[in-house]
PDB file of N, CA, C and O in Angstrom:
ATOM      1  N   UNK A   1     -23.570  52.316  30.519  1.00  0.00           N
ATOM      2  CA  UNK A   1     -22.534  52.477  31.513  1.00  0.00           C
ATOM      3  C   UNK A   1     -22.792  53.710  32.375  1.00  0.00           C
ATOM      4  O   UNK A   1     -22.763  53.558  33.596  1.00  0.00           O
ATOM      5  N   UNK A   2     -23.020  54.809  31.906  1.00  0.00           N
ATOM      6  CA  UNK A   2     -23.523  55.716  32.411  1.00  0.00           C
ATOM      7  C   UNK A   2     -24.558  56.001  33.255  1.00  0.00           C
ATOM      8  O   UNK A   2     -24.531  57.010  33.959  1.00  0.00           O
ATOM      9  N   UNK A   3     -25.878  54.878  33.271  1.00  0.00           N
ATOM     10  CA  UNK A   3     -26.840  55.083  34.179  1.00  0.00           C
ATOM     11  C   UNK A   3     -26.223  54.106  35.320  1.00  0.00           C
ATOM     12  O   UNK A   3     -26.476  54.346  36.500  1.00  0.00           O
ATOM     13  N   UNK A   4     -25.316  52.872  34.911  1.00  0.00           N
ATOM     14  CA  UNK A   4     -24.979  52.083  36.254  1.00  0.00           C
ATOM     15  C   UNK A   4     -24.333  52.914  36.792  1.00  0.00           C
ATOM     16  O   UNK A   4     -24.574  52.890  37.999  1.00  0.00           O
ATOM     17  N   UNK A   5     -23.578  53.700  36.514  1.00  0.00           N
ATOM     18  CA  UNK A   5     -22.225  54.586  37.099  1.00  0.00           C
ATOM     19  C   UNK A   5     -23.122  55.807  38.823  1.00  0.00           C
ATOM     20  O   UNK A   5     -23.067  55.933  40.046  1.00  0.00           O
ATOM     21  N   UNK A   6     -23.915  56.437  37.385  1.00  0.00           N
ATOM     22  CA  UNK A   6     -24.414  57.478  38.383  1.00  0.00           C
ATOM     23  C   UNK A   6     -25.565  56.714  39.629  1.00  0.00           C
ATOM     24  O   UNK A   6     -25.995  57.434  40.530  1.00  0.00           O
ATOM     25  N   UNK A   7     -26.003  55.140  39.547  1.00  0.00           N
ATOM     26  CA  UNK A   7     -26.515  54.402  40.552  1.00  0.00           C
ATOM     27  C   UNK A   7     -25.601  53.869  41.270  1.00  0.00           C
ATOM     28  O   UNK A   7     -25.914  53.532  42.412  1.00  0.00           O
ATOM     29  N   UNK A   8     -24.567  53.703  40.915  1.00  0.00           N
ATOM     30  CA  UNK A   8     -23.509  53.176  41.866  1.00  0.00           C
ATOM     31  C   UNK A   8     -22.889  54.079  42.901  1.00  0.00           C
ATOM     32  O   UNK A   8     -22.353  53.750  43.959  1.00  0.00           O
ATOM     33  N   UNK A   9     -23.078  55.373  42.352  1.00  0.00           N
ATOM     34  CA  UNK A   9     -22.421  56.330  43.296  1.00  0.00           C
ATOM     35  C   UNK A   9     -23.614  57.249  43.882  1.00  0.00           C
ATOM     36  O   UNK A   9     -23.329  58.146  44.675  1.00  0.00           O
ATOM     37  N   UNK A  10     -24.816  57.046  43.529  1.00  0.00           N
ATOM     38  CA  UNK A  10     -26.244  57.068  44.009  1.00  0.00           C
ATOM     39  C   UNK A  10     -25.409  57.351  45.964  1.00  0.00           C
ATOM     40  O   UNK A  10     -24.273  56.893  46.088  1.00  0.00           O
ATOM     41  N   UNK A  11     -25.960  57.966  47.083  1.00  0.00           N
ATOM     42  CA  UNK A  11     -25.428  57.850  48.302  1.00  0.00           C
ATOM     43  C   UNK A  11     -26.362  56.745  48.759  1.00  0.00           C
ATOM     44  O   UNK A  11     -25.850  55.841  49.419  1.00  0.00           O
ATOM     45  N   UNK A  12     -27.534  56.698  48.523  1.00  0.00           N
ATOM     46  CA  UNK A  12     -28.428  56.321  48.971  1.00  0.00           C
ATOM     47  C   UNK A  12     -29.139  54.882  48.811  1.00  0.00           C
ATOM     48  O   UNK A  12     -29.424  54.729  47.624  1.00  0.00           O
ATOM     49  N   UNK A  13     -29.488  53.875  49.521  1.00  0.00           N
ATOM     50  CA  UNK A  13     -29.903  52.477  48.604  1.00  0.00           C
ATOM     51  C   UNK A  13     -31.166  52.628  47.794  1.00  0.00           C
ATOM     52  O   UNK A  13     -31.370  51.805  46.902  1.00  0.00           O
ATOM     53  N   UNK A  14     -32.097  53.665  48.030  1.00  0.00           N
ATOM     54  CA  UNK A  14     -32.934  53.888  46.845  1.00  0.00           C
ATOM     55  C   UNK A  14     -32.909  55.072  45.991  1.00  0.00           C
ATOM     56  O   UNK A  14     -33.054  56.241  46.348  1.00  0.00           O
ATOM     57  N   UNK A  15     -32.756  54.729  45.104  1.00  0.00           N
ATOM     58  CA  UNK A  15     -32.855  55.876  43.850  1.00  0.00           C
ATOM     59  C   UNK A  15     -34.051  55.935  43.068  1.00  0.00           C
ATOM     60  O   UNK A  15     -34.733  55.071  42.517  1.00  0.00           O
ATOM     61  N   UNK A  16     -34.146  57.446  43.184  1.00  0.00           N
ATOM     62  CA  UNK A  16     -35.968  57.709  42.410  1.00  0.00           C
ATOM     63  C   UNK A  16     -35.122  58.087  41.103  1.00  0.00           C
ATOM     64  O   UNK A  16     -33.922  58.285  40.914  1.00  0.00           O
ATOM     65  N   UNK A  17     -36.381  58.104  40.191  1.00  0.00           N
ATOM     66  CA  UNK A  17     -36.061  58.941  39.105  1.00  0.00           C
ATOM     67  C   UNK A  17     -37.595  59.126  38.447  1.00  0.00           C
ATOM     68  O   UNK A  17     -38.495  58.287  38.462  1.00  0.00           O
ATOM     69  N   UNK A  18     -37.629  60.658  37.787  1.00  0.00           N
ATOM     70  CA  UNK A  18     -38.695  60.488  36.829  1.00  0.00           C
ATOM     71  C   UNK A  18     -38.587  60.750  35.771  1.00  0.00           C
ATOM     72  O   UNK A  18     -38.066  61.851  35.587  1.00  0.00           O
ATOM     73  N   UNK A  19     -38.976  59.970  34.538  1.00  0.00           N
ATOM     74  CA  UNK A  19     -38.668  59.490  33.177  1.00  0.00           C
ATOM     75  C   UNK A  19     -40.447  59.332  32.199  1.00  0.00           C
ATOM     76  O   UNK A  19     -41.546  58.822  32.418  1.00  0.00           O
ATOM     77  N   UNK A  20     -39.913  59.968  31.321  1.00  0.00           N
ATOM     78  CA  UNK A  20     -40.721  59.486  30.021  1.00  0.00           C
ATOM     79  C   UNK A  20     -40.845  58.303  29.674  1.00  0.00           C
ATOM     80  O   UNK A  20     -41.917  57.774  29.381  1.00  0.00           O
ATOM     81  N   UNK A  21     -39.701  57.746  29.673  1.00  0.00           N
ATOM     82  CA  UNK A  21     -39.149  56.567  29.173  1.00  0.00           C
ATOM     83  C   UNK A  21     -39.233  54.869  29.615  1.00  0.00           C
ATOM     84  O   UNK A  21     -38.860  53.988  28.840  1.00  0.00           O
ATOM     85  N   UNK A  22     -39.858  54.555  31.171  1.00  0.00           N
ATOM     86  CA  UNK A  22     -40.152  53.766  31.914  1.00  0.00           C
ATOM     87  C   UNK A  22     -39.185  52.142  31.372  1.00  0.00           C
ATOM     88  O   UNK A  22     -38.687  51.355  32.177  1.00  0.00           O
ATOM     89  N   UNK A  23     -39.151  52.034  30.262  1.00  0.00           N
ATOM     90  CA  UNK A  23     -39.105  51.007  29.590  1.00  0.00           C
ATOM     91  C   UNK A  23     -37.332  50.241  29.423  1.00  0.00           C
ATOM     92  O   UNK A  23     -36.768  49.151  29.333  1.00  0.00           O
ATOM     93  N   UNK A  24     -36.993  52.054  29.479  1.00  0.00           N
ATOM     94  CA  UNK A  24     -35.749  51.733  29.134  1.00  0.00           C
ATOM     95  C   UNK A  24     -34.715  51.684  30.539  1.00  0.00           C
ATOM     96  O   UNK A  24     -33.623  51.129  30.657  1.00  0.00           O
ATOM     97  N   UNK A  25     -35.581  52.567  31.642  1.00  0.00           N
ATOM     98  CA  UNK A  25     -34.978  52.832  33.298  1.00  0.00           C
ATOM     99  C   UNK A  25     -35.480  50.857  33.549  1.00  0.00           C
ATOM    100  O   UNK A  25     -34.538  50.185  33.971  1.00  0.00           O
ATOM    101  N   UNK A  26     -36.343  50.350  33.392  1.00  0.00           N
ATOM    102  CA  UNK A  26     -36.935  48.624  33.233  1.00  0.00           C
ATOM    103  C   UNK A  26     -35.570  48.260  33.481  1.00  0.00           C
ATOM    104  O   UNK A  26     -35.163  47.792  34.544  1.00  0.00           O
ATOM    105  N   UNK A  27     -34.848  48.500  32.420  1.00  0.00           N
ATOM    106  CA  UNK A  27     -33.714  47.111  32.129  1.00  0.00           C
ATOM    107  C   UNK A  27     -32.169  47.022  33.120  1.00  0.00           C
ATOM    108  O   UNK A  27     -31.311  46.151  33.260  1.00  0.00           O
ATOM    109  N   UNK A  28     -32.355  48.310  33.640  1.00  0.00           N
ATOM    110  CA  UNK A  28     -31.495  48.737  35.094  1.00  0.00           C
ATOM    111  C   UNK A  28     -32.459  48.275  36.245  1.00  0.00           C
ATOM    112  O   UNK A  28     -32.004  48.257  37.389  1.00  0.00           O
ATOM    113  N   UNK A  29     -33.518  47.971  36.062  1.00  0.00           N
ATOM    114  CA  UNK A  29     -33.805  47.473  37.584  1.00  0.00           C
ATOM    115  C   UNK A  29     -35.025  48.591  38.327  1.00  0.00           C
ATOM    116  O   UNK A  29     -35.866  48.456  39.216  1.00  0.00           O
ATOM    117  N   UNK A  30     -34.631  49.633  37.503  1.00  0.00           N
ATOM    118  CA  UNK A  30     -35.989  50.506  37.844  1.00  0.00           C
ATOM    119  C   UNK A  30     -37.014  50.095  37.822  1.00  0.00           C
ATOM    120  O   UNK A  30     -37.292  49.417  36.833  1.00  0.00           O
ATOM    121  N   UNK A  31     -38.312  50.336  39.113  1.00  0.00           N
ATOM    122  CA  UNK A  31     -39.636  49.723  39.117  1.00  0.00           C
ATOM    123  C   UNK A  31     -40.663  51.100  38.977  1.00  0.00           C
ATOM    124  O   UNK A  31     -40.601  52.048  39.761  1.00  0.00           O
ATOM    125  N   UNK A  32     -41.335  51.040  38.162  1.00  0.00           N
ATOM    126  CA  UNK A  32     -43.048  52.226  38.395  1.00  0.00           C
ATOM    127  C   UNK A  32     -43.025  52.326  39.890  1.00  0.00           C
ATOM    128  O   UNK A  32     -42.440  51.676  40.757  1.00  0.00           O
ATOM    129  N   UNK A  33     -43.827  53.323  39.918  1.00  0.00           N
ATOM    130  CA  UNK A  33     -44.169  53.275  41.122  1.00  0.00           C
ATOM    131  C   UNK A  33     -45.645  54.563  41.241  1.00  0.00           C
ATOM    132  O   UNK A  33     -45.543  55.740  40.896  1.00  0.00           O
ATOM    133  N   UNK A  34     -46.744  53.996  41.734  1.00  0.00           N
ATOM    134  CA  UNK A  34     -47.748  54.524  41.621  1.00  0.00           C
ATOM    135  C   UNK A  34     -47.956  55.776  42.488  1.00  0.00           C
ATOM    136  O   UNK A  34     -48.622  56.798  42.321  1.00  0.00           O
ATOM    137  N   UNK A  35     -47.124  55.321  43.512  1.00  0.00           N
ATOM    138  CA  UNK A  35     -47.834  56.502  44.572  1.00  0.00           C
ATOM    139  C   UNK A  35     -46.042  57.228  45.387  1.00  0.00           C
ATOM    140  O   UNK A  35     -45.735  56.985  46.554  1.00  0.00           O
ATOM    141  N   UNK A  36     -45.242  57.990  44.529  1.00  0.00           N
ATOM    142  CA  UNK A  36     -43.952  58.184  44.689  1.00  0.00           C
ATOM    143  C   UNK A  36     -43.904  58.805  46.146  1.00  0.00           C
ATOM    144  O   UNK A  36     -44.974  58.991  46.727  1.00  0.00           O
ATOM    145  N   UNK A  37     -42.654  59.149  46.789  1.00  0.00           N
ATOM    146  CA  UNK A  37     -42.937  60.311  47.683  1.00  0.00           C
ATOM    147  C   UNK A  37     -43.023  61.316  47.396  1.00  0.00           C
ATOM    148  O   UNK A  37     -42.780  61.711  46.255  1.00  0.00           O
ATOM    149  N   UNK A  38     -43.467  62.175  48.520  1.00  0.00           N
ATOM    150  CA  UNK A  38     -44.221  63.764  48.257  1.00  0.00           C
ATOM    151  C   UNK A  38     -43.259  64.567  47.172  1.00  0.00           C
ATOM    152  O   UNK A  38     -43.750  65.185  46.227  1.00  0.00           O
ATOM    153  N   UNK A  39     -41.571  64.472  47.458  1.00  0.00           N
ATOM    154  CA  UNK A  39     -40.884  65.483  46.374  1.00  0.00           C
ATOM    155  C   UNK A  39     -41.270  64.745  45.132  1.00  0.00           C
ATOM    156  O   UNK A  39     -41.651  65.234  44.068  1.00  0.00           O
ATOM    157  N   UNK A  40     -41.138  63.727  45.385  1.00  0.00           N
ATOM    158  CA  UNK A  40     -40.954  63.143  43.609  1.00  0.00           C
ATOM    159  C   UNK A  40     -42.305  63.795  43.046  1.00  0.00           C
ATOM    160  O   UNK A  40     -42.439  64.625  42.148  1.00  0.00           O
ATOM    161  N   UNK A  41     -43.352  63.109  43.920  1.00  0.00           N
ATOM    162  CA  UNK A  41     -44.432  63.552  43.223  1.00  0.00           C
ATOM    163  C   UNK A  41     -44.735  65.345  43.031  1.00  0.00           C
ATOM    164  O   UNK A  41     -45.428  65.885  42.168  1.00  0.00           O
ATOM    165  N   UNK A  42     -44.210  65.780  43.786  1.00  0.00           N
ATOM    166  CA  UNK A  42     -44.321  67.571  43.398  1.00  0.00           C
ATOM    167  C   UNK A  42     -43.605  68.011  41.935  1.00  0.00           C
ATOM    168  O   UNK A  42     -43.804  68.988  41.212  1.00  0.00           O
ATOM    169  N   UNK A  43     -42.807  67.020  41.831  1.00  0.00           N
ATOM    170  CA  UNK A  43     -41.554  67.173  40.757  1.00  0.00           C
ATOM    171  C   UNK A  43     -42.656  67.294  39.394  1.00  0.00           C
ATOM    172  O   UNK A  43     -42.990  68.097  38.523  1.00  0.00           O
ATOM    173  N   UNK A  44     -42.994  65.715  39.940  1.00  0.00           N
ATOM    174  CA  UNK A  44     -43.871  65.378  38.495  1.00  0.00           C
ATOM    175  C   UNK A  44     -44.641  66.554  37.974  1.00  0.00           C
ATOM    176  O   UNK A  44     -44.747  66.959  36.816  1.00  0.00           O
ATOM    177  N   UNK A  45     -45.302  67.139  39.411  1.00  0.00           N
ATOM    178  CA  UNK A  45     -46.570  67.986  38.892  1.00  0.00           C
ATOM    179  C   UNK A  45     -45.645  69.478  38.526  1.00  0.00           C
ATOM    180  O   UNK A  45     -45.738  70.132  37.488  1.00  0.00           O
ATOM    181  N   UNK A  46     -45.195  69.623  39.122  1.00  0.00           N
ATOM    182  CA  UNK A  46     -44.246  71.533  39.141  1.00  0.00           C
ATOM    183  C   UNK A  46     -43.845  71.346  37.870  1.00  0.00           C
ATOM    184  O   UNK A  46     -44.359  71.935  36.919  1.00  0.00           O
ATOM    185  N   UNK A  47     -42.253  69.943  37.711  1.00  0.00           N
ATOM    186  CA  UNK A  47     -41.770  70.331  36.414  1.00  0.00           C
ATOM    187  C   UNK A  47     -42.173  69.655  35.397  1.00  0.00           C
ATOM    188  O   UNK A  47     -42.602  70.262  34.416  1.00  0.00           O
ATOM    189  N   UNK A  48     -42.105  67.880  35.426  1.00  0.00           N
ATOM    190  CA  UNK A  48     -42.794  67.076  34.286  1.00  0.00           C
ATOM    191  C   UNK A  48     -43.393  67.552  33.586  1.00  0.00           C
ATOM    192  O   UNK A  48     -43.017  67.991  32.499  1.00  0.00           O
ATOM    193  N   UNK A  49     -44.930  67.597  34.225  1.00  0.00           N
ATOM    194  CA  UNK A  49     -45.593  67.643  33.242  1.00  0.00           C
ATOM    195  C   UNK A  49     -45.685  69.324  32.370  1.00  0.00           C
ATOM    196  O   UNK A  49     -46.535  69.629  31.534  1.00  0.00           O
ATOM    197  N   UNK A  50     -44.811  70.008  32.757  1.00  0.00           N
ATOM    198  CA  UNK A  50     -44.943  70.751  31.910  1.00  0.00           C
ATOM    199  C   UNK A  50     -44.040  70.572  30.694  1.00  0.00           C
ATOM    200  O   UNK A  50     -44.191  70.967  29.538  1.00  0.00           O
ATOM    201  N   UNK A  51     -43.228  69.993  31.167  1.00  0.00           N
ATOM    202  CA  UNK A  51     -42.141  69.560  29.704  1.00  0.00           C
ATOM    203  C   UNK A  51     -42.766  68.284  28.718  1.00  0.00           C
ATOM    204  O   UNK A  51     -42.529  68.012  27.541  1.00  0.00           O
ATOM    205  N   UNK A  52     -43.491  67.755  29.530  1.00  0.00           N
ATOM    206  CA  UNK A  52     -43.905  66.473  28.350  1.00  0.00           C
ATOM    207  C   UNK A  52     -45.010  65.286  28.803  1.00  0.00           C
ATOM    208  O   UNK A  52     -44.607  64.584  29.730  1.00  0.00           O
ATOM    209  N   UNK A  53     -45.890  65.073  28.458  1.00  0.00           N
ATOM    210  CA  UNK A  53     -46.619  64.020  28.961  1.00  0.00           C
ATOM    211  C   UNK A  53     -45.781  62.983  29.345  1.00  0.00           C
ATOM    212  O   UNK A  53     -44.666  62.745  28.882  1.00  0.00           O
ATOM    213  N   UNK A  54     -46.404  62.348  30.260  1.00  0.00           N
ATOM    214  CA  UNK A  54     -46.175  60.111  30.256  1.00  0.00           C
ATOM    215  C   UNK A  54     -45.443  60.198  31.616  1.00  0.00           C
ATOM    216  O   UNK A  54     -45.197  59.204  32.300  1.00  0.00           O
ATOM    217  N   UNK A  55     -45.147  61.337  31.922  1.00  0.00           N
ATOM    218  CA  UNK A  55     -43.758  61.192  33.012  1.00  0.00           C
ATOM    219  C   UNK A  55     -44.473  59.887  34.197  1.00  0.00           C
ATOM    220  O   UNK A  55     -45.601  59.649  34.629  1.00  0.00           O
ATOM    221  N   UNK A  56     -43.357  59.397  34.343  1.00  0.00           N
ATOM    222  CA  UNK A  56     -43.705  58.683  35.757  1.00  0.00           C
ATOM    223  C   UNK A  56     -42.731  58.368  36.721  1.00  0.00           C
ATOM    224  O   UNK A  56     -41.603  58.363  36.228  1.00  0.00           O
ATOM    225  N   UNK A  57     -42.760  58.140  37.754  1.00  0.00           N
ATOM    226  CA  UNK A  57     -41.916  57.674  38.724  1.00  0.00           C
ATOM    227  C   UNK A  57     -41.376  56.577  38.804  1.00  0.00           C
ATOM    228  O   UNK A  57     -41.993  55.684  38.225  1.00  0.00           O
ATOM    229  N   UNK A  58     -40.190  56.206  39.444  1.00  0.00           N
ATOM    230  CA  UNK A  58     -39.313  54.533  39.199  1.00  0.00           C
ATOM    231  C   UNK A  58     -38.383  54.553  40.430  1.00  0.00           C
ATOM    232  O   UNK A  58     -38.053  55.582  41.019  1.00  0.00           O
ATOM    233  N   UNK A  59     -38.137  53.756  40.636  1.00  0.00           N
ATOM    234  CA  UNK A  59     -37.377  53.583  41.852  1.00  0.00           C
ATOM    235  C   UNK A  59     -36.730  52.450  41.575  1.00  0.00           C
ATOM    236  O   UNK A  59     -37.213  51.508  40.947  1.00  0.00           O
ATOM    237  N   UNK A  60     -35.350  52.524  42.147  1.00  0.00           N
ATOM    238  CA  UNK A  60     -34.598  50.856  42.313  1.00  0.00           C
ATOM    239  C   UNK A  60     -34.012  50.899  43.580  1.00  0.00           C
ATOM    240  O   UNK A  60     -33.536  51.942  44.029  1.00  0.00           O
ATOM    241  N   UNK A  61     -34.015  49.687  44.276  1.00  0.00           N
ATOM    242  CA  UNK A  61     -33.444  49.353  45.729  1.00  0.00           C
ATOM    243  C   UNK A  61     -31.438  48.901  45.325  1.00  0.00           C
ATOM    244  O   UNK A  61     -31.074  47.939  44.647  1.00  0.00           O
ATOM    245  N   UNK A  62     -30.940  49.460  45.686  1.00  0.00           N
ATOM    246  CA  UNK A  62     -29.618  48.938  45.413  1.00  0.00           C
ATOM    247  C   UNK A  62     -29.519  47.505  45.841  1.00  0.00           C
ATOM    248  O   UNK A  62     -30.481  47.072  46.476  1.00  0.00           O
ATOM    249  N   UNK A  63     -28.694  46.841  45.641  1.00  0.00           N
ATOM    250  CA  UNK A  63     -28.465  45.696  46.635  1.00  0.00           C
ATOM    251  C   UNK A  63     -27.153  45.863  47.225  1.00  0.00           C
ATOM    252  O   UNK A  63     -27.192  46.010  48.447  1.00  0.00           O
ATOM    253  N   UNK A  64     -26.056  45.880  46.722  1.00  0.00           N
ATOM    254  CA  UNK A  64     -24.799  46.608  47.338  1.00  0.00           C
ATOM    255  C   UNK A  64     -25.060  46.723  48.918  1.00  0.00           C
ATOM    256  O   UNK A  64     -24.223  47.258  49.645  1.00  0.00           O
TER     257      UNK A  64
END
């Protein structure tokens, strides 16, 4: 309930996120995404990976 909540009130029709977890952002509709935009991808490199391997990028298109 909690991840639909904070996508529903998302401002925006796409929502990034980066996650360890890929599998479980999957079942909300989140997609990989290989080549993120420039913040996301700075994110990955500045904060991710210093907290933990696997990180990757995901995105979902609202439909709303």
């Amino acid at each position: 309930m909690i991840v639909r909540e904070l996508v529903r009130r998302f401002p925006t029709r796409e929502v990034y996120i980066t996650t360890d977890l890929p599998a479980y952002f999957a079942r909300f509709g989140f997609c990989r995404i290989d080549d993120p935009p420039p913040e996301i991808a700075a994110k990955i490199t500045r904060v991710c990976a210093h907290l933990r391997s696997g990180v990757v990028a995901m995105v979902l298109e609202k439909t709303d």
